[in-house]
N, CA, C and O atoms as a printed pandas DataFrame, in Angstrom:
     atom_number atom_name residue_name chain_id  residue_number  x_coord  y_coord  z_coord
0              1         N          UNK        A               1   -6.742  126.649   78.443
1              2        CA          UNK        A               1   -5.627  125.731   78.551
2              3         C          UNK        A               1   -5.382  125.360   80.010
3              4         O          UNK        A               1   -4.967  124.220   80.222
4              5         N          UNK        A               2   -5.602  126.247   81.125
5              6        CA          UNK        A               2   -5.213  125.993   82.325
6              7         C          UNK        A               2   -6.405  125.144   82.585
7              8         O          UNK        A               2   -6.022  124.066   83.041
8              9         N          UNK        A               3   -7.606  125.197   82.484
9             10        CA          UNK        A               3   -8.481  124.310   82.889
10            11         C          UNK        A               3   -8.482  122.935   82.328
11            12         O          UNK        A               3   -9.242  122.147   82.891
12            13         N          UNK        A               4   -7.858  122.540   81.438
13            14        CA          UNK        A               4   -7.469  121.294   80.899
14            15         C          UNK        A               4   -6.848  120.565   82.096
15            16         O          UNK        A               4   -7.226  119.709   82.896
16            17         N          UNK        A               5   -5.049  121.703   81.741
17            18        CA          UNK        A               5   -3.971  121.150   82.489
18            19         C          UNK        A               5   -4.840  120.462   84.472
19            20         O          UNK        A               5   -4.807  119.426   85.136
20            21         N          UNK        A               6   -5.500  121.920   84.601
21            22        CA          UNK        A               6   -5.524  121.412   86.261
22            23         C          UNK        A               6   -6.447  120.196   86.084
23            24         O          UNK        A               6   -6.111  119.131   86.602
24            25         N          UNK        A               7   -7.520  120.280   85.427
25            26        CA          UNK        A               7   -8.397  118.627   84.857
26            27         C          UNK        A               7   -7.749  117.608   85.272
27            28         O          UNK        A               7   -8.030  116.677   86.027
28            29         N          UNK        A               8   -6.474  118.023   84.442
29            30        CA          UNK        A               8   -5.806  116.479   83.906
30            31         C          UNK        A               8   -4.756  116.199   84.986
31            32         O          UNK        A               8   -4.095  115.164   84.896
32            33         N          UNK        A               9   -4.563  117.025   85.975
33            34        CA          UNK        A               9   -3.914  117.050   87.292
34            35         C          UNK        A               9   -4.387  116.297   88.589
35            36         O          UNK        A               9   -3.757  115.655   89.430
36            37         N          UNK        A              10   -5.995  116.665   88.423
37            38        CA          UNK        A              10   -7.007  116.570   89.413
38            39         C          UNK        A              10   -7.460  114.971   89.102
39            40         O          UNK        A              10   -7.867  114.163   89.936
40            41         N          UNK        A              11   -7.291  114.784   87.834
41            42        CA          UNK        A              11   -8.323  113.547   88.040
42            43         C          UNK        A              11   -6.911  112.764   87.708
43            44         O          UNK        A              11   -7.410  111.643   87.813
44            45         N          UNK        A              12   -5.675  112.516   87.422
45            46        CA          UNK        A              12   -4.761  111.935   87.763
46            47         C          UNK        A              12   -4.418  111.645   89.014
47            48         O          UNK        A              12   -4.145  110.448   89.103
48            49         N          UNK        A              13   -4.314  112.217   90.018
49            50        CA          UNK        A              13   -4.596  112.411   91.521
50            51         C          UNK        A              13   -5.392  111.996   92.056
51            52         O          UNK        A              13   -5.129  111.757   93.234
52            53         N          UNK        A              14   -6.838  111.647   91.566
53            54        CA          UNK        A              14   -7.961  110.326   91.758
54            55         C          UNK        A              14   -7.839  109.925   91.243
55            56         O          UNK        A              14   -8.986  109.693   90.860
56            57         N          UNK        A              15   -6.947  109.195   90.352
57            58        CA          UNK        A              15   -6.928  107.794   89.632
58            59         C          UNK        A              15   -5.499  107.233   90.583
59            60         O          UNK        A              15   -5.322  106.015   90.619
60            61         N          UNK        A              16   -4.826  107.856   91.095
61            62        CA          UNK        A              16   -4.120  107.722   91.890
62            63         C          UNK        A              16   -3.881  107.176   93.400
63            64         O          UNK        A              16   -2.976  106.720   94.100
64            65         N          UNK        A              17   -5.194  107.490   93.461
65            66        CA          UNK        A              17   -5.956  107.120   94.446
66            67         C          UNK        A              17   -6.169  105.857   95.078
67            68         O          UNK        A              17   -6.070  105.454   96.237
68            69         N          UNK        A              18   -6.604  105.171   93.598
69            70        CA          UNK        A              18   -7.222  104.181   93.820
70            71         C          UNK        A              18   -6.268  103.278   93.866
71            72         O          UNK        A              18   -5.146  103.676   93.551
72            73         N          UNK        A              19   -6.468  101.484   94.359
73            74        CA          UNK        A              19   -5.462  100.822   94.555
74            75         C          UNK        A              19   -4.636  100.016   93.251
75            76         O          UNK        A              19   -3.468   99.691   93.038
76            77         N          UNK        A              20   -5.999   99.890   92.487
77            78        CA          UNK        A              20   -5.245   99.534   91.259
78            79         C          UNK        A              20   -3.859  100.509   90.456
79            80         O          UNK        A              20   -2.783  100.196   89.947
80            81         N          UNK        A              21   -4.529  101.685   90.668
81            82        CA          UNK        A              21   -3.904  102.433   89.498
82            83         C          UNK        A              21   -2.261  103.092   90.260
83            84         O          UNK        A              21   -1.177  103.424   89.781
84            85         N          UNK        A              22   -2.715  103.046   91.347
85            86        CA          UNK        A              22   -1.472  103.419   92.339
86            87         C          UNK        A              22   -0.349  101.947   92.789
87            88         O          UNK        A              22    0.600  101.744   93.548
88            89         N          UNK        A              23   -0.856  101.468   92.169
89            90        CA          UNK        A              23    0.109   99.895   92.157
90            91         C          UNK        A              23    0.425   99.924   90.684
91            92         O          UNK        A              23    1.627  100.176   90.590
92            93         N          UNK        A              24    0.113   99.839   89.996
93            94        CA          UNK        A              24    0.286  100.061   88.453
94            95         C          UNK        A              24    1.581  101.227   88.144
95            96         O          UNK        A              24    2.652  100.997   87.582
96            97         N          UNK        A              25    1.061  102.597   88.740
97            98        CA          UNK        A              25    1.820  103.200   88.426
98            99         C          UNK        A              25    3.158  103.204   89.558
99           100         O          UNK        A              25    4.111  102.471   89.296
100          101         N          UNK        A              26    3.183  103.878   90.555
101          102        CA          UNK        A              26    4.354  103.256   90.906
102          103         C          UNK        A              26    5.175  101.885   91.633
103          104         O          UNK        A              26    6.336  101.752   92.021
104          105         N          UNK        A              27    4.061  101.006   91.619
105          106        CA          UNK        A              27    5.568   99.751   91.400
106          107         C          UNK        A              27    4.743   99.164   93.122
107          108         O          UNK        A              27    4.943   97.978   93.384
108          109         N          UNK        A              28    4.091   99.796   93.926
109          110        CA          UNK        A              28    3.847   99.290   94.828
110          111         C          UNK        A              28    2.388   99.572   95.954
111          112         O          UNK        A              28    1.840  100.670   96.043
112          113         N          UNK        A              29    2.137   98.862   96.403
113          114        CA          UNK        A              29    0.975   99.128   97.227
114          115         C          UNK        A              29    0.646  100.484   98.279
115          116         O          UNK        A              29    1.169  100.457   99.393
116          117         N          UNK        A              30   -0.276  101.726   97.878
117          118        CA          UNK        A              30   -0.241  102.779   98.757
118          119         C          UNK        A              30   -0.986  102.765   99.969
119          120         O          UNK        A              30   -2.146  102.377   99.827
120          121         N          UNK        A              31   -0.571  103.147  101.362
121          122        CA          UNK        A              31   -1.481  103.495  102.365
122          123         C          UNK        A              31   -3.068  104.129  102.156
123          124         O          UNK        A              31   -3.372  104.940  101.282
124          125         N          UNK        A              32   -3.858  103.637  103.029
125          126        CA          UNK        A              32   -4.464  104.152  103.283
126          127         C          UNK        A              32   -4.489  105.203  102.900
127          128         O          UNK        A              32   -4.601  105.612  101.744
128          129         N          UNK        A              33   -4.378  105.787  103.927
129          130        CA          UNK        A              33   -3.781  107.258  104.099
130          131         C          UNK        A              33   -3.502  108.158  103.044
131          132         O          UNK        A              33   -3.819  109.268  102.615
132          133         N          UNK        A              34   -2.619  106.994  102.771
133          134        CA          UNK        A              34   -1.792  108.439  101.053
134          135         C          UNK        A              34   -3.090  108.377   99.999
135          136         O          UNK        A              34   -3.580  109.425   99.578
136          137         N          UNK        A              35   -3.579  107.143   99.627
137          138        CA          UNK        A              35   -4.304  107.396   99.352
138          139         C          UNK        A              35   -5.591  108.362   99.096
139          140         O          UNK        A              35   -6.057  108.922   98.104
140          141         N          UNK        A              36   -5.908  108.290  100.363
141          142        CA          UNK        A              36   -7.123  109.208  101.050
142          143         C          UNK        A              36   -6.511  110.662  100.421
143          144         O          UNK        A              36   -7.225  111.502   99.872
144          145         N          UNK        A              37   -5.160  110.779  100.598
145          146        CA          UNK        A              37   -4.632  112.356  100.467
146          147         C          UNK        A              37   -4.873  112.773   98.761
147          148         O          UNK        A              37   -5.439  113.741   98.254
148          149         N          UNK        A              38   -4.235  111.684   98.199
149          150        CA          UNK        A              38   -4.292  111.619   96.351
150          151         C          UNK        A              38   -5.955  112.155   96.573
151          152         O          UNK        A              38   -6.146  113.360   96.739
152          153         N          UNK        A              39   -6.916  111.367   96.567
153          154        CA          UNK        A              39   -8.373  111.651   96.173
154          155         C          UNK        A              39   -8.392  113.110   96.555
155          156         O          UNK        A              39   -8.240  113.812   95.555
156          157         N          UNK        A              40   -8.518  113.744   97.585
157          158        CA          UNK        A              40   -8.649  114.471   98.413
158          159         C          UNK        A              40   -8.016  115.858   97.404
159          160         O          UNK        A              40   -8.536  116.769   96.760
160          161         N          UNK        A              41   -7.005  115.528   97.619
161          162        CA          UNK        A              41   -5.830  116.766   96.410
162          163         C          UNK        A              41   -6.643  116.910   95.201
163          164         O          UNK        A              41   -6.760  118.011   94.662
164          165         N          UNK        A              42   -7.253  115.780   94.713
165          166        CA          UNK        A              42   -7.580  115.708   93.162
166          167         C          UNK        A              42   -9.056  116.381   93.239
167          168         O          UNK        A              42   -9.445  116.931   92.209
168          169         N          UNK        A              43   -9.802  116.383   94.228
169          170        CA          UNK        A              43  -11.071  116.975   94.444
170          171         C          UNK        A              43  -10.956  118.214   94.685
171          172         O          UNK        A              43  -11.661  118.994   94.044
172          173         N          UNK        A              44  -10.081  118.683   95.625
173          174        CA          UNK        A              44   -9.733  120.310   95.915
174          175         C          UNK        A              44   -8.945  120.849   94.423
175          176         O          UNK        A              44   -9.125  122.045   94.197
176          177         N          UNK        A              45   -8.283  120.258   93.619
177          178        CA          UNK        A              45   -7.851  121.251   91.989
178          179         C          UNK        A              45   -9.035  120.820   91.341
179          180         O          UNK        A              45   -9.078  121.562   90.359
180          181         N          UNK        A              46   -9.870  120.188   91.297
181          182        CA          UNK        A              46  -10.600  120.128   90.321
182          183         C          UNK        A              46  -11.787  121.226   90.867
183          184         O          UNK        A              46  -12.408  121.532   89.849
184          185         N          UNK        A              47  -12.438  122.034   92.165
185          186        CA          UNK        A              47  -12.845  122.469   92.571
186          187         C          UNK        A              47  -12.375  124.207   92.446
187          188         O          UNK        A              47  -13.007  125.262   92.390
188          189         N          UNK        A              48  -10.767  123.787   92.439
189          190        CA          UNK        A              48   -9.902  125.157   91.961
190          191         C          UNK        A              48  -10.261  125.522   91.010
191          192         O          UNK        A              48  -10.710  126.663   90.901
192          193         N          UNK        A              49  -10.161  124.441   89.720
193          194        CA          UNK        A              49  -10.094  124.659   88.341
194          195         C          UNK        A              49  -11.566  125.095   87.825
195          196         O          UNK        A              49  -11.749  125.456   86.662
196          197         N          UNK        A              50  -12.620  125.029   88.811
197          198        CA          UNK        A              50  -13.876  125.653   88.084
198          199         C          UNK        A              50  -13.930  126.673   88.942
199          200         O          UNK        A              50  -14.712  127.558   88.595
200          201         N          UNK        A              51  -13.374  126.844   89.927
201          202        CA          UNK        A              51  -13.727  128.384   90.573
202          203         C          UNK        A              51  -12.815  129.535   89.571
203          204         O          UNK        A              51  -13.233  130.588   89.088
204          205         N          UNK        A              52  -11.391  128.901   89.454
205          206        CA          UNK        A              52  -10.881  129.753   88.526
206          207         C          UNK        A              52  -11.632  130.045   87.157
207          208         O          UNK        A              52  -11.725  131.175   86.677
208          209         N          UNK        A              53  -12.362  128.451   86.362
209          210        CA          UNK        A              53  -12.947  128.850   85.121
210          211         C          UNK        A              53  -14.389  129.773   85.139
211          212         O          UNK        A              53  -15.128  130.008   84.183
212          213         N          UNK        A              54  -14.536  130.227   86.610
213          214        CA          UNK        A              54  -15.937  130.609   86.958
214          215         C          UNK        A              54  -15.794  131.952   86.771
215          216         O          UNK        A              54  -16.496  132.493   85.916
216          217         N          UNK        A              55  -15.096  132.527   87.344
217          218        CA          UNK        A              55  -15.236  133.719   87.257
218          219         C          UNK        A              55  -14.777  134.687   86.218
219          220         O          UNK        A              55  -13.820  134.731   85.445
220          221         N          UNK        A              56  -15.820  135.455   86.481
221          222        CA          UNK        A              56  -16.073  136.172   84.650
222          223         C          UNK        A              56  -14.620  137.143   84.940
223          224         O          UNK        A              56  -14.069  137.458   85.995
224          225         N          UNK        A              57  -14.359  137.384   83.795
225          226        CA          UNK        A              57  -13.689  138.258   83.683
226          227         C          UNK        A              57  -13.898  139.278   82.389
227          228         O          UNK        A              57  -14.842  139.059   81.630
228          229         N          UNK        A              58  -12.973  140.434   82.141
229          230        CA          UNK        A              58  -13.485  141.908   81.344
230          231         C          UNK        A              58  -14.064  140.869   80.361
231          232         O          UNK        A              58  -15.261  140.825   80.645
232          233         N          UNK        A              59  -13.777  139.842   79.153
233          234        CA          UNK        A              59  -14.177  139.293   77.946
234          235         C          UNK        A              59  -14.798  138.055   77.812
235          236         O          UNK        A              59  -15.401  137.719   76.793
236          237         N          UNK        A              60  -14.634  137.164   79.096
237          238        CA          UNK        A              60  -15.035  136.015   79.083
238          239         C          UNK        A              60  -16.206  135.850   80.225
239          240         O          UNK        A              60  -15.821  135.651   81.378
240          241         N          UNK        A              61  -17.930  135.938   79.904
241          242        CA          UNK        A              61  -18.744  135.856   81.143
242          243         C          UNK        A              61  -18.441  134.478   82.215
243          244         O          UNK        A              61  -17.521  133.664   82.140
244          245         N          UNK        A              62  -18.909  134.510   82.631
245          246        CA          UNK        A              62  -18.644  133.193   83.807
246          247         C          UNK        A              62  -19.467  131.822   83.463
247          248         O          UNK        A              62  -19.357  130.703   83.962
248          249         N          UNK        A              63  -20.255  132.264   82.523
249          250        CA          UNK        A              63  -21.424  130.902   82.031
250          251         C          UNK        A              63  -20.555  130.346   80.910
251          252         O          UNK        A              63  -20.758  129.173   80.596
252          253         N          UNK        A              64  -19.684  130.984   80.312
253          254        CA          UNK        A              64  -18.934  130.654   79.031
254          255         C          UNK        A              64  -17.482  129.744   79.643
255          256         O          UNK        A              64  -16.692  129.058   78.995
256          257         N          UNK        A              65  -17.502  130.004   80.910
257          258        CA          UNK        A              65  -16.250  129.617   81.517
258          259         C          UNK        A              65  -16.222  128.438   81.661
259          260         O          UNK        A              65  -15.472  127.563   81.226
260          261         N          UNK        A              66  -17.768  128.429   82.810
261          262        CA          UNK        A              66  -18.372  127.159   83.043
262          263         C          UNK        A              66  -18.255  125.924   81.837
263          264         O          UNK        A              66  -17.947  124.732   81.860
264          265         N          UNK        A              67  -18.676  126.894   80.786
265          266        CA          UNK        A              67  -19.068  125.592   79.583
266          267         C          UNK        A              67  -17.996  125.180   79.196
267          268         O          UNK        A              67  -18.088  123.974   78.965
268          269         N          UNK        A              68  -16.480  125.777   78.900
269          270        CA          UNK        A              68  -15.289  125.815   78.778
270          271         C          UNK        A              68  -14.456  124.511   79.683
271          272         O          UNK        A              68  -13.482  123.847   79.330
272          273         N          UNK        A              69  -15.025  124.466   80.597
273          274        CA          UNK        A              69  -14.543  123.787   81.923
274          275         C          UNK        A              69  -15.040  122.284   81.949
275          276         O          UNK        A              69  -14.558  121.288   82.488
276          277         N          UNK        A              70  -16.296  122.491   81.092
277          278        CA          UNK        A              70  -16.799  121.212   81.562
278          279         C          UNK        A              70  -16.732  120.137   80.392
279          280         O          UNK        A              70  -16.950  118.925   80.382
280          281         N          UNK        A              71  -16.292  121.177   79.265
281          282        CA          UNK        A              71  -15.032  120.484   77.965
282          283         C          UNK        A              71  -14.107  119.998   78.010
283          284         O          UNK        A              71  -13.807  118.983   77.382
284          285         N          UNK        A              72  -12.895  121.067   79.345
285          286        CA          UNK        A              72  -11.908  120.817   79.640
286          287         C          UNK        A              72  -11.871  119.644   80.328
287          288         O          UNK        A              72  -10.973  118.814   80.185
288          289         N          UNK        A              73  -12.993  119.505   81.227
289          290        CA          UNK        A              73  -13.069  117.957   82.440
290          291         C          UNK        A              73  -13.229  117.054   81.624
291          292         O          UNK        A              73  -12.353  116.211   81.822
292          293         N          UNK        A              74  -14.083  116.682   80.551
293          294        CA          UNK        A              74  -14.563  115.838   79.815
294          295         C          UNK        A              74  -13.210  115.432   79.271
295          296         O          UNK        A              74  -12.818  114.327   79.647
296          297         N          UNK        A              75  -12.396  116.139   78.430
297          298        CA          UNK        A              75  -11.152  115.987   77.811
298          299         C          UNK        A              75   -9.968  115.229   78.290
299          300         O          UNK        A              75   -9.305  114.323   77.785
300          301         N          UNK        A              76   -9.895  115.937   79.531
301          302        CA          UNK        A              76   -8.627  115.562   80.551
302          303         C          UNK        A              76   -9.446  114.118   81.164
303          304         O          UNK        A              76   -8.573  113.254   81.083
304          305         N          UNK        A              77  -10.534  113.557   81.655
305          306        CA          UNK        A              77  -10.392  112.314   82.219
306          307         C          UNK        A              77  -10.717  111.225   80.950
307          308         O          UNK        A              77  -10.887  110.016   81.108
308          309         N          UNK        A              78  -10.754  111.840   79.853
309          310        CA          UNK        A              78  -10.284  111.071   78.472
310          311         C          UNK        A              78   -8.799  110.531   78.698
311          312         O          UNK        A              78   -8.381  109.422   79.031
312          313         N          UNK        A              79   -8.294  111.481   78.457
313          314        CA          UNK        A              79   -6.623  111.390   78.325
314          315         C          UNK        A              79   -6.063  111.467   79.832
315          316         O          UNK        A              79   -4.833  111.516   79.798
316          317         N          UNK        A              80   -6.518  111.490   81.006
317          318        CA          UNK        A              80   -6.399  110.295   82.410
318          319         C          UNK        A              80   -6.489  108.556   82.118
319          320         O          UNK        A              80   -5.503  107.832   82.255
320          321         N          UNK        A              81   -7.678  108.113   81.750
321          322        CA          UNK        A              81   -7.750  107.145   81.525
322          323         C          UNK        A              81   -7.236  106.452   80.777
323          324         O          UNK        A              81   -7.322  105.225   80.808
324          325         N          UNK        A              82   -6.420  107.296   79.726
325          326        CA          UNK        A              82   -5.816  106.540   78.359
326          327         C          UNK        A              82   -4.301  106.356   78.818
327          328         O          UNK        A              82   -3.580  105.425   78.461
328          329         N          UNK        A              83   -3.883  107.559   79.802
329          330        CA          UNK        A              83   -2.916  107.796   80.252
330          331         C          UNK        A              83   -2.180  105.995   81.453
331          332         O          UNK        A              83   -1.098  105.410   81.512
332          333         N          UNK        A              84   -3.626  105.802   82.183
333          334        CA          UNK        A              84   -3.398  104.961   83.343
334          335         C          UNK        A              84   -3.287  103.671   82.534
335          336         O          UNK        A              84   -2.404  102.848   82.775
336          337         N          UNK        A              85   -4.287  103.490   81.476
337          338        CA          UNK        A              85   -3.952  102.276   80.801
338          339         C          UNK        A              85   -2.720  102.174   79.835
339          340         O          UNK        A              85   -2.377  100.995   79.736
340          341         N          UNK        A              86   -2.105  102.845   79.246
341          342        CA          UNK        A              86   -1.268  102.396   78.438
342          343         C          UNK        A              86    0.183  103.134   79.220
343          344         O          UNK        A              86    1.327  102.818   78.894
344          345         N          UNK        A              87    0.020  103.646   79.756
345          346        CA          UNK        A              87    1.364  104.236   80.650
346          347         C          UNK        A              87    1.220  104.619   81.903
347          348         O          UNK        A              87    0.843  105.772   82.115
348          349         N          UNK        A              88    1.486  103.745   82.973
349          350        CA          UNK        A              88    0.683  103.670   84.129
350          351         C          UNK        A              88    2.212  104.605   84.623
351          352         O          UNK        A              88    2.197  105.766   85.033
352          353         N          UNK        A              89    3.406  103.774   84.453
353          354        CA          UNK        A              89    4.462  104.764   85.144
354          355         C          UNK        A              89    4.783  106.666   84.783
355          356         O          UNK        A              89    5.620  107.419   85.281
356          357         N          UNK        A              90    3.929  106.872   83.940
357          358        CA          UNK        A              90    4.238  107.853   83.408
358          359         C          UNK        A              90    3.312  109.244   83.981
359          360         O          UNK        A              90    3.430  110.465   83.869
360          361         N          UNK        A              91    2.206  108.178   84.744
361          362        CA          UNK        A              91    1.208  109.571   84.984
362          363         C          UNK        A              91    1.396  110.520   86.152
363          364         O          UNK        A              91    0.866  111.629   86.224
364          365         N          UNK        A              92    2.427  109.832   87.320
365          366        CA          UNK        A              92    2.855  111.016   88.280
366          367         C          UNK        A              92    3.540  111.889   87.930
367          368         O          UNK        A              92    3.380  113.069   88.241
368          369         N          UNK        A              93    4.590  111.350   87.082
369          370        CA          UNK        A              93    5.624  112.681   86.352
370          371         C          UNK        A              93    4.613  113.781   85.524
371          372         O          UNK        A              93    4.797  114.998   85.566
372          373         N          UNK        A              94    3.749  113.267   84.929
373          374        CA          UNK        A              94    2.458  113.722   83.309
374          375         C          UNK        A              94    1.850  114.902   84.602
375          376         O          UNK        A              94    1.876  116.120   84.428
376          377         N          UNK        A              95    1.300  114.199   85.941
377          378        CA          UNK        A              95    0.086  114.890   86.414
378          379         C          UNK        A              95    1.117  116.078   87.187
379          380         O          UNK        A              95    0.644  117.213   87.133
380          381         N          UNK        A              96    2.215  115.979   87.766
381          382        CA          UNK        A              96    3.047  117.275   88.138
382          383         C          UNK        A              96    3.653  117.868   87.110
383          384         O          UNK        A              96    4.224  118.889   87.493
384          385         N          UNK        A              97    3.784  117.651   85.872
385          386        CA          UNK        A              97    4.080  118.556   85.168
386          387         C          UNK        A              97    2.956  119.590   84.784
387          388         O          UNK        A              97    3.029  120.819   84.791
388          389         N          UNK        A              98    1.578  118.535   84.345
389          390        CA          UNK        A              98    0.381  119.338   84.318
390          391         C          UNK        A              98   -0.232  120.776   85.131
391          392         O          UNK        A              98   -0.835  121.789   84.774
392          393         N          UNK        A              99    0.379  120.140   86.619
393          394        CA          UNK        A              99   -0.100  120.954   88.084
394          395         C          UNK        A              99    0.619  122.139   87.594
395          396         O          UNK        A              99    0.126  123.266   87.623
396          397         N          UNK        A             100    1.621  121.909   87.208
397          398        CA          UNK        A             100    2.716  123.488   87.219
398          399         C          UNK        A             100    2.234  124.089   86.252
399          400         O          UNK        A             100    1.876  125.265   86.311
400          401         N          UNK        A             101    2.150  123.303   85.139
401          402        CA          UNK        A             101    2.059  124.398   83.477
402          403         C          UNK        A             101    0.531  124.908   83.887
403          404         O          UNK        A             101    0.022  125.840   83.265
404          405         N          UNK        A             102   -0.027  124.379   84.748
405          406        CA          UNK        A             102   -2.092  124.499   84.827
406          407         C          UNK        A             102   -1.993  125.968   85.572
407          408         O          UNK        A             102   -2.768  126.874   85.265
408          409         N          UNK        A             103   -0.711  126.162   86.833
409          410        CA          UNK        A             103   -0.758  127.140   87.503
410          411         C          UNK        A             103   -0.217  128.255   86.901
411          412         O          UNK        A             103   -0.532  129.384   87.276
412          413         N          UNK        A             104    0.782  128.000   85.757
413          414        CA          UNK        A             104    1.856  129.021   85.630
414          415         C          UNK        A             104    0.907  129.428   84.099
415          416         O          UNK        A             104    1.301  130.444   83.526
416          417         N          UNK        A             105   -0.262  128.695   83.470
417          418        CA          UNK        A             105   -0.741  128.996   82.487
418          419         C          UNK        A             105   -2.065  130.026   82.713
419          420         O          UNK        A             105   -2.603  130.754   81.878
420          421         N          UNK        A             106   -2.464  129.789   84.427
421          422        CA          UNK        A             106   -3.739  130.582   84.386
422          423         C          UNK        A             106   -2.601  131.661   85.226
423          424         O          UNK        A             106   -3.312  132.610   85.556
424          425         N          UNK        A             107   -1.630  131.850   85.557
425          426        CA          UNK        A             107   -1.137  133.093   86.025
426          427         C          UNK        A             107   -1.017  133.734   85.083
427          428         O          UNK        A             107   -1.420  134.862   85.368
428          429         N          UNK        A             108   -0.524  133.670   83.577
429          430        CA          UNK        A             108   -0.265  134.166   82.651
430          431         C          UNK        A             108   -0.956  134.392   82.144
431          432         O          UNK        A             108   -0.422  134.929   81.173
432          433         N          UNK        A             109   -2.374  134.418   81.945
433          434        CA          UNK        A             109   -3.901  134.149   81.833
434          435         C          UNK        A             109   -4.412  133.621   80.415
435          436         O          UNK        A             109   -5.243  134.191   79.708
436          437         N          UNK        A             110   -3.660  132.247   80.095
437          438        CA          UNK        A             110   -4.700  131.383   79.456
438          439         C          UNK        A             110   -5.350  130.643   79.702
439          440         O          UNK        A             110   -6.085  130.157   78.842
């Protein structure tokens, strides 16, 4: 579940990025800059989210994690993309709620 959530965090945060989708969703044209930061953020959790799904733990090997993860990515920039097109204002609130439940779900360890 946490590898979904951070997925769907990470690649909201590069869709965020970009100029279309960051005009779409909130209402106005982003810097450079902020920009650059959105991509950037969305590459470092999505980098989180397989180091976390990587490592084995007592029941789950690390190859099973992997495969787990790369379900979870597949899934979440499904429902990114479905997210930016039909509810563009909705995906900064969607992708920080995600960030939290993604962190507070692999602390709790699902």
């Amino acid at each position: 579940m946490s590898a979904f959530l951070l997925c769907f965090a990470a690649w909201s945060a590069i869709a965020l990025g970009m100029d279309r989708h960051h005009e779409d969703a909130l209402g106005r044209e982003g810097t450079a800059r902020r920009q650059m930061h959105l991509r950037r953020a969305g590459w470092l959790v999505l980098a989180l989210s397989l180091w976390l799904a990587a490592r084995p733990s007592g029941e789950v090997p690390a190859s099973l994690g992997v495969t787990a993860w790369t379900v979870a990515l597949s899934v979440a920039a499904l429902a990114v993309t479905a997210m930016v097109t039909w509810q563009p204002r909705r995906t900064p609130v969607a992708a920080g709620v995600a960030l939290a439940a993604g962190l507070l779900a692999w602390a709790g360890g699902w």
